[in-house]
DRENLUM-632914 format. One record per atom (N, C-alpha, C, O): residue number from 1; residue in one letter; atom name; y negated, z negated, x. Coordinates in steps of 0.05 Angstrom, whole numbers. Layout:
 vexke torba koldo      y      z      x
   NUM     a    CA      Y      Z      X
...
***
This chain:
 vexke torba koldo      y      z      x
     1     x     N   -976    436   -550
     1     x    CA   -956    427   -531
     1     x     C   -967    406   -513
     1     x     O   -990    410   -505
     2     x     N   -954    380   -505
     2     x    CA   -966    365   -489
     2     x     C   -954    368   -464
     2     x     O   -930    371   -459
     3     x     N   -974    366   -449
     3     x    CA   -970    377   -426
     3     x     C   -956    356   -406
     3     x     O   -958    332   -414
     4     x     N   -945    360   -385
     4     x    CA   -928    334   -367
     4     x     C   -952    333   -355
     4     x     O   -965    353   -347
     5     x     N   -959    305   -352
     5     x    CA   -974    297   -328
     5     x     C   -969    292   -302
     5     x     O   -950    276   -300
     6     x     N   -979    300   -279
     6     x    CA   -971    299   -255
     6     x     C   -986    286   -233
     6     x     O  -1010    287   -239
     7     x     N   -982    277   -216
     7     x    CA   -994    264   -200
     7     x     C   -988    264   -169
     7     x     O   -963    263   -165
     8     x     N  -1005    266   -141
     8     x    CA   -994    265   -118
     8     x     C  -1002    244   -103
     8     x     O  -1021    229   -107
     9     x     N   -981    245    -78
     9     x    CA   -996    215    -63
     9     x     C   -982    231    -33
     9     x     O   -958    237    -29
    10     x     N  -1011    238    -11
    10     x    CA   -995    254      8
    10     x     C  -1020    250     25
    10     x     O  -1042    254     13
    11     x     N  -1019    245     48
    11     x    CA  -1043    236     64
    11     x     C  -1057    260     83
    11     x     O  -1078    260     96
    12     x     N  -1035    282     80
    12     x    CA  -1057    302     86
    12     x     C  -1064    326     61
    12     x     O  -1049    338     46
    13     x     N  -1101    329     65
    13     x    CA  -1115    335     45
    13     x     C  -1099    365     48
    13     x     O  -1082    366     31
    14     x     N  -1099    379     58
    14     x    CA  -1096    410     52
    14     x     C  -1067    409     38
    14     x     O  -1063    429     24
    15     x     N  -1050    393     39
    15     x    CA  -1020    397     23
    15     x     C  -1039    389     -3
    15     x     O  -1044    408    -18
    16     x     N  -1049    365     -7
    16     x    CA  -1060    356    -31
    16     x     C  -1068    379    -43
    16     x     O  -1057    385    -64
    17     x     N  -1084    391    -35
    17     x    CA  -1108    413    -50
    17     x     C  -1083    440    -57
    17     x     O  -1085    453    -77
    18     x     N  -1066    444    -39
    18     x    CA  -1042    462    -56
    18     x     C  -1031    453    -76
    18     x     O  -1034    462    -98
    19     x     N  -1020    438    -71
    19     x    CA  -1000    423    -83
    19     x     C  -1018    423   -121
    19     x     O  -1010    431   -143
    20     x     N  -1037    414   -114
    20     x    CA  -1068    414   -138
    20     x     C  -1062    436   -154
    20     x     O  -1053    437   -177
    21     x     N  -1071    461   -131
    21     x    CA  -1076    483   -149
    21     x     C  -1053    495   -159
    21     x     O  -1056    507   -180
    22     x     N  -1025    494   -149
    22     x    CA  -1003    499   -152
    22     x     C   -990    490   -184
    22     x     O   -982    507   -200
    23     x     N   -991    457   -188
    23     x    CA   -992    443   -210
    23     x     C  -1006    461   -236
    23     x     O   -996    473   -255
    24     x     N  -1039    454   -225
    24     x    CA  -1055    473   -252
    24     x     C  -1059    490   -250
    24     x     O  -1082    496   -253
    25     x     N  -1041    508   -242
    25     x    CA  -1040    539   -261
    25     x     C  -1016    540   -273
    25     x     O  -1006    562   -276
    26     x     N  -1002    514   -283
    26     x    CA   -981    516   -292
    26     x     C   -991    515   -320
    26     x     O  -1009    498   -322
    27     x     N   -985    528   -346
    27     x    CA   -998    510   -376
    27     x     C   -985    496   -385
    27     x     O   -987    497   -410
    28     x     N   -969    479   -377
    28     x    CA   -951    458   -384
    28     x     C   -951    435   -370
    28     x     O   -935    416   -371
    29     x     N   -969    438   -356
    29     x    CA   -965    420   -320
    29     x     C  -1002    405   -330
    29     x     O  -1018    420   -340
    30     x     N  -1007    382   -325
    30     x    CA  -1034    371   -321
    30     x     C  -1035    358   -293
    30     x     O  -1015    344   -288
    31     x     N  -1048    358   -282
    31     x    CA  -1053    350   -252
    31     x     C  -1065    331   -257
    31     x     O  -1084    340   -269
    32     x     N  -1070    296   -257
    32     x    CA  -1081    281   -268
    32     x     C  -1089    268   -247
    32     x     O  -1109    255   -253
    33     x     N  -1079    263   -218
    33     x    CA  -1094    244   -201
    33     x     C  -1081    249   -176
    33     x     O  -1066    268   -173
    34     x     N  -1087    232   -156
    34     x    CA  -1087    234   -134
    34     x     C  -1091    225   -102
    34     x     O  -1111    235    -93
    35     x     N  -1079    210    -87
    35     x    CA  -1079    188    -69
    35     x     C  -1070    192    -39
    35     x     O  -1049    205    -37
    36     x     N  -1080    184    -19
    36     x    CA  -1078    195     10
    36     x     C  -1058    161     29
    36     x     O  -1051    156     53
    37     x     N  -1057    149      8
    37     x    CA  -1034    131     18
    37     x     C  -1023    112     -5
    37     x     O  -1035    109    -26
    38     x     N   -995     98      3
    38     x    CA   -978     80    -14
    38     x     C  -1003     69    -36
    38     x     O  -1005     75    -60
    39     x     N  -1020     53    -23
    39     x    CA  -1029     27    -35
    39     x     C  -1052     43    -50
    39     x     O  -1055     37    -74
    40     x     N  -1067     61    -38
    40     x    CA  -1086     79    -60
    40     x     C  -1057     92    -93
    40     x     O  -1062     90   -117
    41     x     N  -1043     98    -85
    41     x    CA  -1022    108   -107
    41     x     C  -1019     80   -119
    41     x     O  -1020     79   -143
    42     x     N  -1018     67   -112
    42     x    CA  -1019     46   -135
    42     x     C  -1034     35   -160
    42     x     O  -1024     26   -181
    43     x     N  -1052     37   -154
    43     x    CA  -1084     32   -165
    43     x     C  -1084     69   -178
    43     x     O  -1088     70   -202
    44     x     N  -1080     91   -166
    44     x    CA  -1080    110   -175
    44     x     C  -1061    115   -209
    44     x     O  -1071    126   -229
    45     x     N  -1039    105   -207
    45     x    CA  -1020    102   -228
    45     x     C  -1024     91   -243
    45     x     O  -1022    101   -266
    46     x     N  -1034     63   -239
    46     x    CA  -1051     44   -267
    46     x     C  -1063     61   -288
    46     x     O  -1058     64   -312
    47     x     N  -1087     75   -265
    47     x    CA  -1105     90   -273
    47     x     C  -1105    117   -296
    47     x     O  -1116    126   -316
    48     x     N  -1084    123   -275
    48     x    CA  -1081    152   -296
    48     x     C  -1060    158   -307
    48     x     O  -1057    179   -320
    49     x     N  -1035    132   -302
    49     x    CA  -1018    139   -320
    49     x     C   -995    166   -322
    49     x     O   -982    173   -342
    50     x     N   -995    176   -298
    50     x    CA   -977    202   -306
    50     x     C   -949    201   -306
    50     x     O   -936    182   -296
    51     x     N   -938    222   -317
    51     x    CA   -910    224   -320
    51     x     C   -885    225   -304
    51     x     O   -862    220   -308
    52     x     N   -907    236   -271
    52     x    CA   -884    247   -253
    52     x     C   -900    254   -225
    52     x     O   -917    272   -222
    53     x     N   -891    233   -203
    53     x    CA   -919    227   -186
    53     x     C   -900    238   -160
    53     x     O   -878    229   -156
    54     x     N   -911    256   -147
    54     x    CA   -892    263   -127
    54     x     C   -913    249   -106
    54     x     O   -937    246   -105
    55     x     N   -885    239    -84
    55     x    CA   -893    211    -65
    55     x     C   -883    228    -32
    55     x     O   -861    234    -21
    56     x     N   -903    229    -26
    56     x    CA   -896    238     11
    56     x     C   -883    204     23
    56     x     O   -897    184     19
    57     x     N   -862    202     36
    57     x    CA   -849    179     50
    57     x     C   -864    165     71
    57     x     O   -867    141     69
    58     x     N   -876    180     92
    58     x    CA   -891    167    109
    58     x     C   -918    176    108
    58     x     O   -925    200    109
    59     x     N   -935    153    107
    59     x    CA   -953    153    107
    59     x     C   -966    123    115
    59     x     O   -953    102    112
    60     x     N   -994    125    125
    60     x    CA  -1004    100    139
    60     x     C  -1015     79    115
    60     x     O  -1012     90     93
    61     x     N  -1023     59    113
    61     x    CA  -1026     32    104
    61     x     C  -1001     20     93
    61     x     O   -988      0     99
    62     x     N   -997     42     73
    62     x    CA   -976     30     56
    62     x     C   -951     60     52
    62     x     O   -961     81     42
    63     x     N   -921     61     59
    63     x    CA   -918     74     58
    63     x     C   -911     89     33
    63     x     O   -929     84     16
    64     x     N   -887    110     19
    64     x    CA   -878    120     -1
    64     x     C   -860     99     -9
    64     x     O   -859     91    -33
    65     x     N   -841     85     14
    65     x    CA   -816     71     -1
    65     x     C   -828     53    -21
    65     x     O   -822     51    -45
    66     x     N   -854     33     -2
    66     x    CA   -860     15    -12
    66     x     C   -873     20    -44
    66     x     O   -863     11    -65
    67     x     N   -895     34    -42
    67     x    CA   -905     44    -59
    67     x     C   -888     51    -84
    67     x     O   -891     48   -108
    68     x     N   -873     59    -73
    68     x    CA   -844     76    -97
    68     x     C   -839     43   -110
    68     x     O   -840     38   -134
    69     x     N   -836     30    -97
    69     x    CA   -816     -1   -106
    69     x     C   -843    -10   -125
    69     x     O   -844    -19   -148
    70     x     N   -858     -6   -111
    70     x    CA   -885    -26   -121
    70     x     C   -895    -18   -153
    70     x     O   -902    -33   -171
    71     x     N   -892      7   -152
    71     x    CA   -896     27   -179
    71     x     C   -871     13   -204
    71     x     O   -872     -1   -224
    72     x     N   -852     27   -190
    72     x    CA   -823     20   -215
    72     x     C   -828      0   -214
    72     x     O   -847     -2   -228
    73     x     N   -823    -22   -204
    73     x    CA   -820    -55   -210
    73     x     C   -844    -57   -228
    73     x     O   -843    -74   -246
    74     x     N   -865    -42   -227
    74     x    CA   -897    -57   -251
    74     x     C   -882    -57   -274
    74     x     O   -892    -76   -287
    75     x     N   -865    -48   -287
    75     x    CA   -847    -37   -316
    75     x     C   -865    -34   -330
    75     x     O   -888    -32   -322
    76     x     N   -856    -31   -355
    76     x    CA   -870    -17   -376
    76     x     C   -865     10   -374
    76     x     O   -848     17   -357
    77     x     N   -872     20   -382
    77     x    CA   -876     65   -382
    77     x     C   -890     75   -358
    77     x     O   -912     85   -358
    78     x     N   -870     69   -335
    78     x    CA   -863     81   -303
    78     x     C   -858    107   -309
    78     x     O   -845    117   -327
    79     x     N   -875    120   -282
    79     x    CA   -872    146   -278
    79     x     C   -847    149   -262
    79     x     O   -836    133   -246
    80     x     N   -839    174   -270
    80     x    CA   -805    188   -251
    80     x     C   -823    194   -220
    80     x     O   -846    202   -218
    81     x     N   -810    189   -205
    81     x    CA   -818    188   -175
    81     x     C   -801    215   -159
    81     x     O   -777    210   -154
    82     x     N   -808    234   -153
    82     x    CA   -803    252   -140
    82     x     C   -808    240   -114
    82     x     O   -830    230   -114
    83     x     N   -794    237    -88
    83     x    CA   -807    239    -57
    83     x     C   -806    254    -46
    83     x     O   -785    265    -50
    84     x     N   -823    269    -25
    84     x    CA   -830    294    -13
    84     x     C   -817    279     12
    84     x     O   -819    254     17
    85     x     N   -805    299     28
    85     x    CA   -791    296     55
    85     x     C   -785    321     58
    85     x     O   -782    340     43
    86     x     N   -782    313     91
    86     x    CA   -784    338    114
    86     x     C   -753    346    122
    86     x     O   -745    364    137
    87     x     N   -741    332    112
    87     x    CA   -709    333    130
    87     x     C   -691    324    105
    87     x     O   -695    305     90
    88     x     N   -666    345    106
    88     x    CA   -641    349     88
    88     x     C   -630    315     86
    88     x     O   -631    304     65
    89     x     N   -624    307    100
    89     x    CA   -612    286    104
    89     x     C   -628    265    118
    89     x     O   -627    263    143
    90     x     N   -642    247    102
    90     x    CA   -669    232    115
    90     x     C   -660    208    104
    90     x     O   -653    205     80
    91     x     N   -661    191    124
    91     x    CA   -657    160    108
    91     x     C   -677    148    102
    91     x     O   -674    124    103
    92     x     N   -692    154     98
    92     x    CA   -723    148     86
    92     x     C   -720    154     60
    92     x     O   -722    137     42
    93     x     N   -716    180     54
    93     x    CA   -705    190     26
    93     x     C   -682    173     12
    93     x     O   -680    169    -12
    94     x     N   -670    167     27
    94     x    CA   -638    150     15
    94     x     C   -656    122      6
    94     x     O   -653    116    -17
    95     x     N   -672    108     20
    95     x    CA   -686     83     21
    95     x     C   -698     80     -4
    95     x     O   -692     65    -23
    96     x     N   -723    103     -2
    96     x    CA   -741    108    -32
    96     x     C   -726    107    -58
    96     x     O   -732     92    -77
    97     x     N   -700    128    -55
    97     x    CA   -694    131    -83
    97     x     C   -678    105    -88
    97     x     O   -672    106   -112
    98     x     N   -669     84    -76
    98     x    CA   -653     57    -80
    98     x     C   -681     44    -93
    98     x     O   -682     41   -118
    99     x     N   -697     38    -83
    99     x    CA   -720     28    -93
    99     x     C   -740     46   -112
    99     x     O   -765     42   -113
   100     x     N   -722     71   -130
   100     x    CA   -734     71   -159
   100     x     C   -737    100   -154
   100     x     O   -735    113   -175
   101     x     N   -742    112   -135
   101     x    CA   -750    146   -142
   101     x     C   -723    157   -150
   101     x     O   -702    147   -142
   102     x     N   -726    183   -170
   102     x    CA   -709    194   -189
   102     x     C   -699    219   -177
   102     x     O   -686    233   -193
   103     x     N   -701    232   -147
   103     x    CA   -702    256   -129
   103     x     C   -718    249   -102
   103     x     O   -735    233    -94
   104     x     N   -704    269    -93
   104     x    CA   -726    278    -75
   104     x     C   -721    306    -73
   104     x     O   -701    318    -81
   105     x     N   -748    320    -57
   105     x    CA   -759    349    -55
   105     x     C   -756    357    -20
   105     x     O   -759    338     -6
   106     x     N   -753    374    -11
   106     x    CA   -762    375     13
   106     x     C   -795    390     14
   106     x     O   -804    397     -8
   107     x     N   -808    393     33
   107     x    CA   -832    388     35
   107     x     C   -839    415     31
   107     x     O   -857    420     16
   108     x     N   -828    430     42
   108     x    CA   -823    466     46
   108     x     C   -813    475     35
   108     x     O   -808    499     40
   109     x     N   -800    461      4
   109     x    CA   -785    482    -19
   109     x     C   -802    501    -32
   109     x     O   -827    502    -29
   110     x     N   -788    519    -49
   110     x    CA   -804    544    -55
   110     x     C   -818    528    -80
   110     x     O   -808    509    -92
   111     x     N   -847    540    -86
   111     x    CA   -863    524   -108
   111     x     C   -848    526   -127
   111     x     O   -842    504   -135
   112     x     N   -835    548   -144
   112     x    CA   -816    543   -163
   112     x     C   -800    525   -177
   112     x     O   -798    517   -200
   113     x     N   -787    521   -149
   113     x    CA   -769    494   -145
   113     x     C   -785    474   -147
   113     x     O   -778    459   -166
   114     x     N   -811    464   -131
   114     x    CA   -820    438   -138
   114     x     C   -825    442   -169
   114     x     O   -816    428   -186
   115     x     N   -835    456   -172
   115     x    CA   -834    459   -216
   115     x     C   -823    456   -231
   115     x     O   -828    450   -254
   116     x     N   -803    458   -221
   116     x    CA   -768    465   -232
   116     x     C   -760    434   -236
   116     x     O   -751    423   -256
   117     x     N   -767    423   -210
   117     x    CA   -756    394   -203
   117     x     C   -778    370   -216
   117     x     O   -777    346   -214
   118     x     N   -800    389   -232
   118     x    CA   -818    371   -243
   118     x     C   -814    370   -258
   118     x     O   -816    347   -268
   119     x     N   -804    395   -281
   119     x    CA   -797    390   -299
   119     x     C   -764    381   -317
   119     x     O   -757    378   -340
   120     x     N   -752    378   -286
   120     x    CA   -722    373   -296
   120     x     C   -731    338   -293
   120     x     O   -727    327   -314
   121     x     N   -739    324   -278
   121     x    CA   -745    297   -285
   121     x     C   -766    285   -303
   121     x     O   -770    261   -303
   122     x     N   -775    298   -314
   122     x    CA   -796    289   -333
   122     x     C   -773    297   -361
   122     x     O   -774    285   -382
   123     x     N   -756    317   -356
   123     x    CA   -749    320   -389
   123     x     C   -714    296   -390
   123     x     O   -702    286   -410
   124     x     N   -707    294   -364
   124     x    CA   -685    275   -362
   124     x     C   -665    288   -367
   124     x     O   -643    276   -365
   125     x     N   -665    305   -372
   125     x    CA   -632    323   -383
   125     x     C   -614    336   -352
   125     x     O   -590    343   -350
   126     x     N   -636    334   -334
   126     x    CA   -634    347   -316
   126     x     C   -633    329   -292
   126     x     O   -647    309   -291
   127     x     N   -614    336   -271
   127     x    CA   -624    313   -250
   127     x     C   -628    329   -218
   127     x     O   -613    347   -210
   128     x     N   -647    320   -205
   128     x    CA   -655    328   -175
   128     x     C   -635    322   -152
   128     x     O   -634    300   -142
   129     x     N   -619    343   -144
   129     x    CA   -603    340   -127
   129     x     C   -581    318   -127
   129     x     O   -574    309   -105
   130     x     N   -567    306   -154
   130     x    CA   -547    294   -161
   130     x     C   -530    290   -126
   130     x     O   -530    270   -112
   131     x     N   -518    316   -121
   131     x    CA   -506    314   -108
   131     x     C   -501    321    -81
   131     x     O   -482    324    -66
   132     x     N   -534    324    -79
   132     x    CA   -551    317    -53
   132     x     C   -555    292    -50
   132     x     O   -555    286    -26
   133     x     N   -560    269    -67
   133     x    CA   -556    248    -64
   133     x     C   -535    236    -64
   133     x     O   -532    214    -52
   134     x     N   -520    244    -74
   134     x    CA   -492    226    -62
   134     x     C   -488    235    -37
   134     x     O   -480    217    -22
   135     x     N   -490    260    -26
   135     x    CA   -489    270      7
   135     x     C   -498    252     30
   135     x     O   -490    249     53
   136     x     N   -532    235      6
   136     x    CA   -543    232     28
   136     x     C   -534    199     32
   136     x     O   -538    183     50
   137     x     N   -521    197     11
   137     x    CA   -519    160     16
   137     x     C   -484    167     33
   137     x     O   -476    152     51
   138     x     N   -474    182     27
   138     x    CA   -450    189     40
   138     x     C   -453    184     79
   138     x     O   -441    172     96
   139     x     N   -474    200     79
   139     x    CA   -488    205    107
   139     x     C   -494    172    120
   139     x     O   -485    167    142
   140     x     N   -506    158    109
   140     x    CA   -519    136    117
   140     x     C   -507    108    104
   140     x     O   -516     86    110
   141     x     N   -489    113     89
   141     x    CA   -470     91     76
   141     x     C   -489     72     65
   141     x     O   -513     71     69
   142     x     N   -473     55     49
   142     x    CA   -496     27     36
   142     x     C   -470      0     34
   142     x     O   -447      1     26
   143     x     N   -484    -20     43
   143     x    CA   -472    -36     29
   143     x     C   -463    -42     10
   143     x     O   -480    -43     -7
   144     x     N   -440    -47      3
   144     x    CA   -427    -48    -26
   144     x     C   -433    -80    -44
   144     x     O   -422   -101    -38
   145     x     N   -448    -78    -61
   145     x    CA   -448   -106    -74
   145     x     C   -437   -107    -93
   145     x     O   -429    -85   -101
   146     x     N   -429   -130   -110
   146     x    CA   -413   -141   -138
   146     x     C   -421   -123   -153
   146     x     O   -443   -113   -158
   147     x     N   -394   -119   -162
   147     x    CA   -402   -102   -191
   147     x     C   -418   -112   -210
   147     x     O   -409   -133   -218
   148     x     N   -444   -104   -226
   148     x    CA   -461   -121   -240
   148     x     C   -436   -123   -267
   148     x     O   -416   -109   -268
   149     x     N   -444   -145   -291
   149     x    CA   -430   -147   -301
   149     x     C   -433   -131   -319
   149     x     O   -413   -130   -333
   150     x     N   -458   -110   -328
   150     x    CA   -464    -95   -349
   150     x     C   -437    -76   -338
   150     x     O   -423    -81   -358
   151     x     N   -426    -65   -327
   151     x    CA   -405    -42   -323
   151     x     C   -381    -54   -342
   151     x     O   -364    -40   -353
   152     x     N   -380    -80   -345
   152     x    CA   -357    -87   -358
   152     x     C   -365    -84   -397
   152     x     O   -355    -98   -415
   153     x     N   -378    -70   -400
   153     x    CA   -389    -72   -424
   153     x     C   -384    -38   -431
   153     x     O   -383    -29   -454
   154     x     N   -382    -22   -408
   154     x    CA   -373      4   -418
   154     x     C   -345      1   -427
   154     x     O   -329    -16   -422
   155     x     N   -342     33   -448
   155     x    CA   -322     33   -452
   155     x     C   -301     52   -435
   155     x     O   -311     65   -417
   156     x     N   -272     54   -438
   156     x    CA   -261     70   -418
   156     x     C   -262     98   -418
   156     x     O   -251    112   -401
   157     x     N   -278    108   -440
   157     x    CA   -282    136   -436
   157     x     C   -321    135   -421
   157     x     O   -326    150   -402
   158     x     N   -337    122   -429
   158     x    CA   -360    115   -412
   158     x     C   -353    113   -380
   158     x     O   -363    126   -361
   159     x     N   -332     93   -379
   159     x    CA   -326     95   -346
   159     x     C   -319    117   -331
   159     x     O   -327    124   -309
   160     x     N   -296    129   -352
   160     x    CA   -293    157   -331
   160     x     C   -313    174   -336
   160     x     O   -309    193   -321
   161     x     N   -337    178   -352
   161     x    CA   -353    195   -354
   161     x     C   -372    189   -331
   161     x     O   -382    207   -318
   162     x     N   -378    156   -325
   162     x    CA   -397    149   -311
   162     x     C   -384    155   -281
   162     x     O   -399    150   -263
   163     x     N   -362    164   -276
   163     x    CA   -350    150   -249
   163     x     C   -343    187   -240
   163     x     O   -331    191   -219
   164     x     N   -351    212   -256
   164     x    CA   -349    237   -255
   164     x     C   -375    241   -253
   164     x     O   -382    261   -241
   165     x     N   -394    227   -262
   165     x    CA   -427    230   -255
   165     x     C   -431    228   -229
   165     x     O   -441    246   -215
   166     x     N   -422    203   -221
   166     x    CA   -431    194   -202
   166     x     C   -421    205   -170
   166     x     O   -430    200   -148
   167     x     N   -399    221   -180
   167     x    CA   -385    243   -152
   167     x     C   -414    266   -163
   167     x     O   -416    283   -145
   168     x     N   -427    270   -176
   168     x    CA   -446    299   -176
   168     x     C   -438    316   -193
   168     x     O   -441    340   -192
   169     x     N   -430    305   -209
   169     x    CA   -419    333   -232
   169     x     C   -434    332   -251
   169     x     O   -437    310   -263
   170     x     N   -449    358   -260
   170     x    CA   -461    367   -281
   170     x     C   -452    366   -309
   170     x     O   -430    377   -312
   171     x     N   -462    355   -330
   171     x    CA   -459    362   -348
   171     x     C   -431    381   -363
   171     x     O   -413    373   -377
   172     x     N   -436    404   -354
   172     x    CA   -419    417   -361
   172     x     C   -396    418   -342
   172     x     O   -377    431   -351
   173     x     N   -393    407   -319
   173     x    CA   -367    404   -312
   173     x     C   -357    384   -309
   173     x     O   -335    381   -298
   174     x     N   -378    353   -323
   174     x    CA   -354    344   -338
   174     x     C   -337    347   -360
   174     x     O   -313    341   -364
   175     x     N   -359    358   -375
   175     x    CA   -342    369   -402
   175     x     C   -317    385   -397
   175     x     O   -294    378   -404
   176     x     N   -325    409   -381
   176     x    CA   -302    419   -376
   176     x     C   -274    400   -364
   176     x     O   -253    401   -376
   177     x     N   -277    381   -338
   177     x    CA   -264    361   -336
   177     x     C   -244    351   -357
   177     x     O   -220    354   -357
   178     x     N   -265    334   -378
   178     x    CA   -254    324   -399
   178     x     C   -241    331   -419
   178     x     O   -224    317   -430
   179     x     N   -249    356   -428
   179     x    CA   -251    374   -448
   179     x     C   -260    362   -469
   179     x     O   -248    356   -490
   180     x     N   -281    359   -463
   180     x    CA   -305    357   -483
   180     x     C   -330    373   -486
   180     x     O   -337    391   -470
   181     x     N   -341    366   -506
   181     x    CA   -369    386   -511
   181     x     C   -387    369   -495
   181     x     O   -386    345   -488
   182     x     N   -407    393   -489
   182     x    CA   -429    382   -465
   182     x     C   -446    366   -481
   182     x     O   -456    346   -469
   183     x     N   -454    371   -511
   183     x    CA   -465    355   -526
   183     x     C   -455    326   -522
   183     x     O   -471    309   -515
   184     x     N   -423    319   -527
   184     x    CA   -417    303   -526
   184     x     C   -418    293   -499
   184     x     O   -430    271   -497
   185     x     N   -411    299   -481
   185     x    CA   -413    291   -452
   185     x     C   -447    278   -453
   185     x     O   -452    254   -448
   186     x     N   -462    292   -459
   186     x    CA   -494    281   -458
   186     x     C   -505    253   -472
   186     x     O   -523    236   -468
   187     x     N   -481    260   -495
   187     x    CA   -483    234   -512
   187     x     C   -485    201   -496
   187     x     O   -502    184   -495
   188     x     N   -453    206   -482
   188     x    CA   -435    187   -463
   188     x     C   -462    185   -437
   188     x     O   -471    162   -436
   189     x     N   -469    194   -428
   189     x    CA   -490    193   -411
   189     x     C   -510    180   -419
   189     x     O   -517    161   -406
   190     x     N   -521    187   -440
   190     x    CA   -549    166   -450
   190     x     C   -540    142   -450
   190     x     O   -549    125   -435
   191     x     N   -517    136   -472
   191     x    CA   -497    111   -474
   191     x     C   -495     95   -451
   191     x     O   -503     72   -454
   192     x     N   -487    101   -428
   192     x    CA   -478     97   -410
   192     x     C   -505     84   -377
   192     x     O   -503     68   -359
   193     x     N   -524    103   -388
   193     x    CA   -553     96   -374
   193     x     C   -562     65   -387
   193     x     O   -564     41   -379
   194     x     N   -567     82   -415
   194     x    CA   -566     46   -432
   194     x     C   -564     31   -422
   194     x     O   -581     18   -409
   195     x     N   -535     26   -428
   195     x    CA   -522     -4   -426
   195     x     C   -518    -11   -389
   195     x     O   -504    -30   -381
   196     x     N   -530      5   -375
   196     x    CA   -527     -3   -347
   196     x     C   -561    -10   -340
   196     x     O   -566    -15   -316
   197     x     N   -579    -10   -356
   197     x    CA   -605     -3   -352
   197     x     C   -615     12   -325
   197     x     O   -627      2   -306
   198     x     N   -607     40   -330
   198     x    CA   -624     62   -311
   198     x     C   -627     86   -321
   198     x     O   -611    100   -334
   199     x     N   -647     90   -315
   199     x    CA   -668    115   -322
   199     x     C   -661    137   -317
   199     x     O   -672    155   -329
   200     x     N   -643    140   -302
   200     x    CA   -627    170   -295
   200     x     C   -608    172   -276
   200     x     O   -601    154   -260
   201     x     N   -597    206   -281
   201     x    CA   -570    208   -269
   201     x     C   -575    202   -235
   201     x     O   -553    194   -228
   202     x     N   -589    201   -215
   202     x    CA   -598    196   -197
   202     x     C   -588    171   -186
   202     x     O   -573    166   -168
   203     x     N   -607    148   -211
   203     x    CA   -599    121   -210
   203     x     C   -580    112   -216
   203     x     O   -578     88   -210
   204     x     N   -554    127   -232
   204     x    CA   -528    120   -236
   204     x     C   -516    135   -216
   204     x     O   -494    143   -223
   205     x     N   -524    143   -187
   205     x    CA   -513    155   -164
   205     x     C   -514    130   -152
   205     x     O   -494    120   -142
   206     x     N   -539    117   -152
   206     x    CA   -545     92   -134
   206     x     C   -528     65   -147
   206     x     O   -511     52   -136
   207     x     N   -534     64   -160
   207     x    CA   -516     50   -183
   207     x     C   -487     44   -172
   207     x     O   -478     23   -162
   208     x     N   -474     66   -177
   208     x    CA   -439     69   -163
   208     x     C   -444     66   -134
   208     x     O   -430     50   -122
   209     x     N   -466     83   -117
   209     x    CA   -457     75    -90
   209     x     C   -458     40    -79
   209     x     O   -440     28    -67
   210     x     N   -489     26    -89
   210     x    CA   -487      3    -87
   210     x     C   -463    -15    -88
   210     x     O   -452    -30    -72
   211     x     N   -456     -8   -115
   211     x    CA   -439    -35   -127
   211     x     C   -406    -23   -116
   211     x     O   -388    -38   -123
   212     x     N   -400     -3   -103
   212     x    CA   -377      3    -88
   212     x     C   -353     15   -109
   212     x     O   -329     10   -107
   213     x     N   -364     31   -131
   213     x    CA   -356     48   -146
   213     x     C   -348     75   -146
   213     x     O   -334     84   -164
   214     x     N   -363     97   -118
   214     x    CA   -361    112   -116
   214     x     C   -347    125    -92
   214     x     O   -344    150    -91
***
């Protein structure tokens, strides 16, 4: 079995060193590296390459947002960006995930859950607070920009699939919605990430709120 690789970036050492041992005692989980600010996580990622880098938001030199942007923008085979935050509704959190993180965690969730949320973004089937993120861009609003022109390239069952995503509906209650199979619903989803180029259901939250779709 190959294991998900994991990675942290959190400027104080005693979360680090949990957070560590928490990871490897998982047997599915590899703990691969590790960074006490933005700009060390950078150079950290080159390095080691992992799957799924959870990013504390504030921190000194360089912070998480930046860091988060600085990571996704390198392209190629980018790690899924979890951000760690302290508060339900943080516009710090809303900021990061516009600039490329796939969730966020709160800082104090049960270890489970951060597991849970490591392994629902690394396998993609799954998404981190869907509809905690639409709450939170709800909360803090965004400017609405032009619709990119890739949306005009879906089709009209992609659109309403994409436009029932993007309110926070799971899988299976779009299907139910539609009355379709969740298989098929999942289909329309990959389809639909595709041809909009993003990486997940998260980013087709950001996606619709940006462009004034949702």
């Amino acid at each position: 079995m190959k294991r998900i690789r994991v990675a942290l970036v959190d400027d104080q050492v005693l979360f680090r060193a949990g957070i560590r041992m928490l990871v490897s005692s998982q047997p599915d989980l590899e703990f691969v590296g590790e960074a006490g600010n933005g700009r060390e996580s950078i150079v950290m990622a080159t390095a080691t390459r992992p799957d799924v880098i959870l990013m504390d938001i504030r921190m000194p030199v360089m912070d998480g947002i930046e860091a988060t942007r600085a990571i996704v923008g390198a392209g190629g085979s980018t790690p899924r960006i979890i951000v760690l935050t302290t508060f339900d509704l943080d516009e710090a959190a809303a900021r990061a995930i516009r600039a490329g993180a796939s969730g966020f965690v709160l800082k104090d969730a049960d270890p489970e859950f951060l597991l849970a949320a490591i392994r629902a973004v690394h396998s993609g089937s799954a998404v981190i607070a869907a509809s905690a993120t639409r709450e939170l861009f709800e909360h803090f609003g965004t400017q609405a920009l032009p619709v990119p022109t890739e949306f005009d390239t879906l089709t009209v069952r992609e659109k309403e699939i994409f436009l029932l995503a993007a309110r926070g509906l799971s899988n299976a209650e779009i299907a139910k919605a539609e009355f379709l199979s969740e298989a098929t619903v999942k289909t329309h989803i990959s389809r639909v990430l595709g041809k909009l180029g993003l990486r997940d259901r998260v980013q087709l939250v950001v996606f619709a709120y940006e462009s004034g779709l949702a």
